[in-house]
C-alpha positions as CSV (number, residue, x, y, z in Angstrom):
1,X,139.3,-32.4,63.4
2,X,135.8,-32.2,62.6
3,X,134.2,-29.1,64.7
4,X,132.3,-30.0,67.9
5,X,129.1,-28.1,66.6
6,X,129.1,-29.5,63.3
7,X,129.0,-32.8,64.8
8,X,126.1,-31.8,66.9
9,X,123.9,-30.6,64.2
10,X,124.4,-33.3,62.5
11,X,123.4,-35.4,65.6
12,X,120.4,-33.8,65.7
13,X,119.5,-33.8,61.8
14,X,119.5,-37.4,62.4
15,X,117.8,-37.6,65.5
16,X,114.9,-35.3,63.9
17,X,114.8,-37.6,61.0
18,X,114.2,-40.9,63.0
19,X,111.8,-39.0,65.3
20,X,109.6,-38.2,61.9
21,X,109.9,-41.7,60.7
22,X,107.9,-42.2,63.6
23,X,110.2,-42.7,66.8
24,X,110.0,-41.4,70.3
25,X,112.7,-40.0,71.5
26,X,114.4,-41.2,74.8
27,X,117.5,-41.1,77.1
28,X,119.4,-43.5,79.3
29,X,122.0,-43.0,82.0
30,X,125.1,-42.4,81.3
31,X,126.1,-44.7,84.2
32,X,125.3,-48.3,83.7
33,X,125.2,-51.5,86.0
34,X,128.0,-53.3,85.0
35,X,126.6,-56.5,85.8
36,X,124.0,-56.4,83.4
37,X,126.6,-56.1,80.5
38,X,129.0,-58.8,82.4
39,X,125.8,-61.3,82.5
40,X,125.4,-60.8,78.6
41,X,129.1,-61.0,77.1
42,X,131.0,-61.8,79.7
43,X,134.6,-60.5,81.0
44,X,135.4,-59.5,77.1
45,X,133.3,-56.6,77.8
46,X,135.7,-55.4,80.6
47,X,138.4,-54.4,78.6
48,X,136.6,-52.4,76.2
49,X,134.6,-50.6,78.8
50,X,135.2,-47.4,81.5
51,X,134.6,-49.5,84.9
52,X,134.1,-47.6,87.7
53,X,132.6,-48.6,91.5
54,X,129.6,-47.3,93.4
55,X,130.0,-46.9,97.0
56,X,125.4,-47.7,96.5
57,X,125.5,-49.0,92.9
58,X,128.0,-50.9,92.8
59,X,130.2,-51.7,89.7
60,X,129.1,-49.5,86.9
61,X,130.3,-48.8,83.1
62,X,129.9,-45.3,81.2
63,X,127.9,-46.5,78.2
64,X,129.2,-48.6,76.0
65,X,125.9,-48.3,73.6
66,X,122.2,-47.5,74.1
67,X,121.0,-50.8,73.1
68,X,121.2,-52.6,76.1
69,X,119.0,-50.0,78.0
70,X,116.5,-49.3,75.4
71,X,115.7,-53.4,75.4
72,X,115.5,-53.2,79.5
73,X,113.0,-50.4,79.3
74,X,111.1,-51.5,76.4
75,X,110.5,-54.7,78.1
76,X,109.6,-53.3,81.4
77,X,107.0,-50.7,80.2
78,X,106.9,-50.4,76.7
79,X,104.0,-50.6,74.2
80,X,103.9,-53.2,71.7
81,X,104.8,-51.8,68.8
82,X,107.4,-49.3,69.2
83,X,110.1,-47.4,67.8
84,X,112.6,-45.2,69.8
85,X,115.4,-43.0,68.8
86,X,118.0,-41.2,70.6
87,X,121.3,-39.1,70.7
88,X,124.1,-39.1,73.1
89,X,127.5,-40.2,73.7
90,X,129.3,-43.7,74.2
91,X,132.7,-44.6,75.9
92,X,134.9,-47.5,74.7
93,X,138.3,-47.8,75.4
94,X,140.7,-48.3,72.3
95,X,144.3,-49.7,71.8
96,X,147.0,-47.0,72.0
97,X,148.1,-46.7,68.0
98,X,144.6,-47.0,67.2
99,X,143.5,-43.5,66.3
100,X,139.9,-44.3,67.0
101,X,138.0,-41.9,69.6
102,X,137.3,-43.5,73.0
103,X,134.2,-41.3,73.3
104,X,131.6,-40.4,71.0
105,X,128.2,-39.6,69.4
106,X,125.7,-42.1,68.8
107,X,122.2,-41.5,67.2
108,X,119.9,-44.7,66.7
109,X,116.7,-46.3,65.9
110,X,115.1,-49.1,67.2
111,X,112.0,-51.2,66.3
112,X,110.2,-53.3,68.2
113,X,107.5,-55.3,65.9
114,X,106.7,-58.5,65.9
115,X,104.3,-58.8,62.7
116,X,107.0,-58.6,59.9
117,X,110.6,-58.7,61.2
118,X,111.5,-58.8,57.6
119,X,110.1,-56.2,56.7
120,X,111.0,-54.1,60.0
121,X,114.9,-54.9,59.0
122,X,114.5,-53.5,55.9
123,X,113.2,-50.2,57.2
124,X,115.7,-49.9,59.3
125,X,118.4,-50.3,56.2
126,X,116.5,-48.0,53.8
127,X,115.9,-45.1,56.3
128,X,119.9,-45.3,56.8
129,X,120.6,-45.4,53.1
130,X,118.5,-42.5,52.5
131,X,119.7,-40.6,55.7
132,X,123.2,-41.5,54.6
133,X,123.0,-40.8,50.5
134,X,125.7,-38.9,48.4
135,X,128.3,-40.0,51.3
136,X,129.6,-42.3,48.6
137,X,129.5,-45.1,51.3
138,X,129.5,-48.9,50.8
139,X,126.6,-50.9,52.6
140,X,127.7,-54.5,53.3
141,X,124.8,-56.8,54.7
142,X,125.0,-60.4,56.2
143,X,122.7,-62.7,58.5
144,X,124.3,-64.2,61.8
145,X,121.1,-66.0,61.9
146,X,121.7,-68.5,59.4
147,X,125.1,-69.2,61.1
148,X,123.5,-70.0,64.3
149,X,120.9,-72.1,62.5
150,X,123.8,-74.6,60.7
151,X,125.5,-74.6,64.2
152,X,122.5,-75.9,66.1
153,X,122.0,-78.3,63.0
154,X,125.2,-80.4,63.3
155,X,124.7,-83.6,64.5
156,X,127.3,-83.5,67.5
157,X,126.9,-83.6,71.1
158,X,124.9,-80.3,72.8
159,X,128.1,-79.1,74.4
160,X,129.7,-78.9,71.8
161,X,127.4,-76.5,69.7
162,X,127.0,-74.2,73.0
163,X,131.1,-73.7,72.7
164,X,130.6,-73.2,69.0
165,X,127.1,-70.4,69.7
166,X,129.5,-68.7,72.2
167,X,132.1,-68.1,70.0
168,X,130.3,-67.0,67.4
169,X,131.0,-63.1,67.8
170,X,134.8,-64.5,67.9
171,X,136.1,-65.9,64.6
172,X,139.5,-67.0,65.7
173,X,137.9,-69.1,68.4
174,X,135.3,-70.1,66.5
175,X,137.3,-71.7,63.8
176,X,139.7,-73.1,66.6
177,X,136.8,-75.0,67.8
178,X,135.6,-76.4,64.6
179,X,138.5,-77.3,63.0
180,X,139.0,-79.0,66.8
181,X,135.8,-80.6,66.9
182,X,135.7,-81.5,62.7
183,X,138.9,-83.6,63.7
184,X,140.9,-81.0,61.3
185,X,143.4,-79.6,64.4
186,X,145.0,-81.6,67.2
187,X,143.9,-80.9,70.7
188,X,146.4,-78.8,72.6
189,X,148.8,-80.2,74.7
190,X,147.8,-78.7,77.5
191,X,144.6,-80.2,77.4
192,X,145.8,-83.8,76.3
193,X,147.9,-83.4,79.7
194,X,144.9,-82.5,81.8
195,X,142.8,-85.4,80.3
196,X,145.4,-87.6,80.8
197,X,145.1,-86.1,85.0
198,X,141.2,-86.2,84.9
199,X,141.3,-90.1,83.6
200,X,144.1,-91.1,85.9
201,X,141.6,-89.9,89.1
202,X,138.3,-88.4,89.9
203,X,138.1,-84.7,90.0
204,X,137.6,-84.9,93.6
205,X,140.7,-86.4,94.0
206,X,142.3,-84.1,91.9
207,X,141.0,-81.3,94.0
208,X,142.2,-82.5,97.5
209,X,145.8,-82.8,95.4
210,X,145.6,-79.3,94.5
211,X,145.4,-78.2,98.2
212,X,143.7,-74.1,98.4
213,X,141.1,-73.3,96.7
214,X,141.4,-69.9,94.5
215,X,139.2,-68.3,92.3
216,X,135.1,-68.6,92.9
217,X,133.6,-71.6,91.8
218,X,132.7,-74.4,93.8
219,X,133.5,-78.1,94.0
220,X,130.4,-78.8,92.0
221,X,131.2,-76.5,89.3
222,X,135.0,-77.8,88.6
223,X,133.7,-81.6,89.3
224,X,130.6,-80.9,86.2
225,X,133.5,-78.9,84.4
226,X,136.0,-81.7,84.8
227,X,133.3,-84.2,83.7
228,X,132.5,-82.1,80.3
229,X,135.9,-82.2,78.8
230,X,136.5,-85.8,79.5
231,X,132.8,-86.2,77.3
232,X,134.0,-83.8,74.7
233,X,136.9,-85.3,74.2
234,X,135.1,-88.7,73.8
235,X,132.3,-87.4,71.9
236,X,132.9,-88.2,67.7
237,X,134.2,-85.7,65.2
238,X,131.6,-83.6,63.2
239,X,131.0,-85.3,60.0
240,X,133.3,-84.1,56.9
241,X,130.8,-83.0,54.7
242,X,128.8,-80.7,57.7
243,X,132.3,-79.3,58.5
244,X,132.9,-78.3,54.9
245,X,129.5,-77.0,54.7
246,X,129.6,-74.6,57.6
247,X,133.6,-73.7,56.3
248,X,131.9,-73.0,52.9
249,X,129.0,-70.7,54.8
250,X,131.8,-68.8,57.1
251,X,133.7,-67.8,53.6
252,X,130.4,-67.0,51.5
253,X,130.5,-63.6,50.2
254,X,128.7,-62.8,46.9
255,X,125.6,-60.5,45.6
256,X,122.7,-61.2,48.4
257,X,120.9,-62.5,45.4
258,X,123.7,-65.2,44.4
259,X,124.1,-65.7,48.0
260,X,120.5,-66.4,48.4
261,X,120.8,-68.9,45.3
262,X,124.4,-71.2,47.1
263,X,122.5,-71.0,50.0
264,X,119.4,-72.5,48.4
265,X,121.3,-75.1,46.8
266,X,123.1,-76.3,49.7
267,X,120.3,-76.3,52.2
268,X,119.0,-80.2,51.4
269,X,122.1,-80.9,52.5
270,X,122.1,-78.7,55.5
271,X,118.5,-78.7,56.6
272,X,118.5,-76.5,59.8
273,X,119.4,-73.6,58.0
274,X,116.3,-73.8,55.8
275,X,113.6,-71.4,58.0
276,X,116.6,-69.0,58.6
277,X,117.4,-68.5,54.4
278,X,113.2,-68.3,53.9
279,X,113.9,-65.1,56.6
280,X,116.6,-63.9,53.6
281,X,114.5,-64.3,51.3
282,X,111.8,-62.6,52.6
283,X,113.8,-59.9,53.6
284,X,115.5,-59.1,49.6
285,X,112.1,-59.2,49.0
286,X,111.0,-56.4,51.2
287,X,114.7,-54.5,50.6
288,X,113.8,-55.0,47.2
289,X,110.1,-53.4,48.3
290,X,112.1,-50.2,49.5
291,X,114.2,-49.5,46.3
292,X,117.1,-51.7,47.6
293,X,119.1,-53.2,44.1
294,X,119.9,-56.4,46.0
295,X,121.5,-58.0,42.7
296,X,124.2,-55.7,43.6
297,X,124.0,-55.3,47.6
298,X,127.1,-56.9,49.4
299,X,126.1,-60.0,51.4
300,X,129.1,-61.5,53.8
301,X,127.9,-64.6,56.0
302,X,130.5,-63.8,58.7
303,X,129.6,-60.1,58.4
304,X,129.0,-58.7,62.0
305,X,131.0,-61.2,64.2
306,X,133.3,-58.9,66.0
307,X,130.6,-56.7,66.8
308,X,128.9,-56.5,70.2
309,X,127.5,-60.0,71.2
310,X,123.5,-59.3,70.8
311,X,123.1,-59.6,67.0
312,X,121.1,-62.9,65.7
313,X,120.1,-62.1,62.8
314,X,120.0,-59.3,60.0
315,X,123.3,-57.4,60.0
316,X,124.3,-54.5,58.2
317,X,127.0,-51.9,58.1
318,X,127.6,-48.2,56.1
319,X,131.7,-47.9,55.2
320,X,134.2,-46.0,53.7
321,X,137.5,-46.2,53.4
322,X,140.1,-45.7,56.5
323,X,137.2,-45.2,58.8
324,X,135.3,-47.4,61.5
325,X,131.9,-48.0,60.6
326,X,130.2,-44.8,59.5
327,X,126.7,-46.8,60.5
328,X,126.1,-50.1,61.4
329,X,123.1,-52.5,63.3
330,X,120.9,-55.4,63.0
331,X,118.5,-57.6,64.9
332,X,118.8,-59.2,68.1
333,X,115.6,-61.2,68.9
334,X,117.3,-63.0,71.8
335,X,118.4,-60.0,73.5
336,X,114.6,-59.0,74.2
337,X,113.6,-62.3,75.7
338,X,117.1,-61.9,78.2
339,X,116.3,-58.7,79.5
340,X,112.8,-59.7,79.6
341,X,112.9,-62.3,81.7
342,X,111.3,-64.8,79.1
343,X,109.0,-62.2,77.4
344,X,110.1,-61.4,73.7
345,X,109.6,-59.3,71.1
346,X,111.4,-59.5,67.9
347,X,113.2,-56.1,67.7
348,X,116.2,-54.6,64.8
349,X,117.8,-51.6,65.1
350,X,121.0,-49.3,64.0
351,X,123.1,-46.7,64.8
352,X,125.4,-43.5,63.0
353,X,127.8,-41.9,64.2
354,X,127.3,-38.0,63.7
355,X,131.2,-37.2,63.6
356,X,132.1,-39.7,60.7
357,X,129.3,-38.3,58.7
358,X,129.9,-34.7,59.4
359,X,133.8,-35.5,58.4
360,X,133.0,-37.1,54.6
361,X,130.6,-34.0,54.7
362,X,133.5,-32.0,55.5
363,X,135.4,-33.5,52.8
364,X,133.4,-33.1,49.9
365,X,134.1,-30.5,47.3
């Protein structure tokens, strides 16, 4: 076990170091609204976070990052640009036979800039590269952007690309739904027998059949609910050749440079991806700028998926072997104009974790 002071310092060596890049430092509670963090993922976020009630505040969460709060106080009172650091520690809860720590230190950077996001994401990577050198670690980049882009692109029904967007930080049910919605799977029994219920009567039939209500939504909501899966499951397959497409995008990992070069060649075929691989391109270009070899940098175009649901761009991670993520981040435009309440700034950020580099520290000879 890597000593508790150690860990510390090295907190700090990092925090110093993103403070001199030009970053104020700041703090957030420890103690966070819940709801806030319910609103942006959903329920998943329960089960991986300390939930506790307020008799004043309500339901709360010990910090599950710093991201969240940094946005909502950047976008109340910050100044345009910024960059922030800080240093403390995170709580997520963990499966049993993990081995993974359900509490930790986190020390991040965050930019808010809206003159050259490119060029912001790759100070960000470069300032973590050089923080992080002669760790022997492997940086592996990718660009949740340019998934989003080919989702919005398809040419099926709106409901059907909001399923496939909300999914998108959940592979399993992401493919589940394409290879649903590309025709390629049957729909589930369970479903076929609903829809078979839902076409046999209206929903508010169906309802008064069903006798005391549970749960919270209203007759409204299950009626509109009701009425969307009868539509999906009207509404045409996606065409072959965009399914294969967006199968061959999901499995593309290569060089960023030969990923930049598939990508160019199967935009004309995939046209709403095309502003989103200009952003890649700039972006090698200014990695390139900072000393970046990007003929050899890892690019993975489902890099970043299981990671918390903010990221909609640039993603990037730090590894080594039998560890979690030594340091990871990325951008998250959208994020800023949620907690903004319709202002936005483009923002990217990361963060390391002091203990995992204090523990390959510990380990060299």
């Amino acid at each position: 076990m890597t000593d508790k002071a150690a860990i510390r310092a090295e907190g700090d060596r990092l925090l110093a170091a993103f403070v001199q890049a030009g970053a104020v430092p700041v703090e957030t509670d420890l103690l966070q609204p819940a709801e806030t963090l319910l609103d942006l993922y959903g329920e998943d976020i329960r089960a991986r976070a300390y939930v506790t009630n307020d008799p004043v505040r309500g339901e709360m969460m010990l910090r599950p990052d710093f991201t969240v709060p940094v946005v909502q106080a950047h976008m109340a009172h910050g100044a345009d640009p910024a960059r922030y650091a800080y240093l403390g520690e995170v709580f997520r809860k963990q499966d049993r036979k993990s081995g993974r720590a359900s509490e930790y230190l986190q020390a991040g950077y965050e930019v808010f800039d809206r003159q050259a996001p490119e060029v912001a994401d790759a100070e960000v990577f470069a300032l973590f590269r050089d923080l992080l050198a002669g760790l022997n670690l492997r940086p592996v980049t990718g660009d949740i952007g340019i998934l989003m882009a080919a989702v919005r692109g398809l040419e099926t029904s709106e409901r059907r690309k909001a399923a496939l967007l909300r999914h998108v930080w959940r592979p399993a049910k992401f493919k589940s739904l394409l290879d649903r919605f590309a025709g390629r799977a049957p729909v589930p029994a369970g479903r076929l027998q609903l829809l078979e219920r839902l076409k046999a009567g209206s929903p508010l039939q169906l309802i008064e059949e069903a006798g005391t209500f549970v749960g919270l939504r209203s007759p409204d909501e299950i009626v509109a609910r009701a009425e969307g899966l009868v539509a999906d499951a009207e509404a045409t397959p996606i065409k072959a050749m965009e399914a294969a497409l967006l199968y061959d995008l999901l499995s593309l990992e290569s060089p960023a440079t030969h990923a930049l070069a598939h990508l160019r060649g199967i935009t004309p075929m995939l046209p709403a991806i095309g502003p989103a691989v200009d952003r890649f391109a700039a972006r090698l270009d200014a990695l390139a700028a900072k000393g970046v070899d990007v003929a050899t940098l890892a690019f993975e175009a489902s890099h970043g998926r299981t990671a918390l649901e903010y990221y909609d761009g640039f993603v990037f991670s730090f590894l080594a072997d039998g560890m979690p993520p030594v340091a990871s981040g990325g951008r998250y435009d959208a994020l800023t104009a949620v907690l903004g309440a319709g202002a936005f700034i483009p923002a990217v950020g990361g963060v390391i974790r002091p203990e995992l580099v204090a523990r390959l520290k510990g380990a060299k000879p």
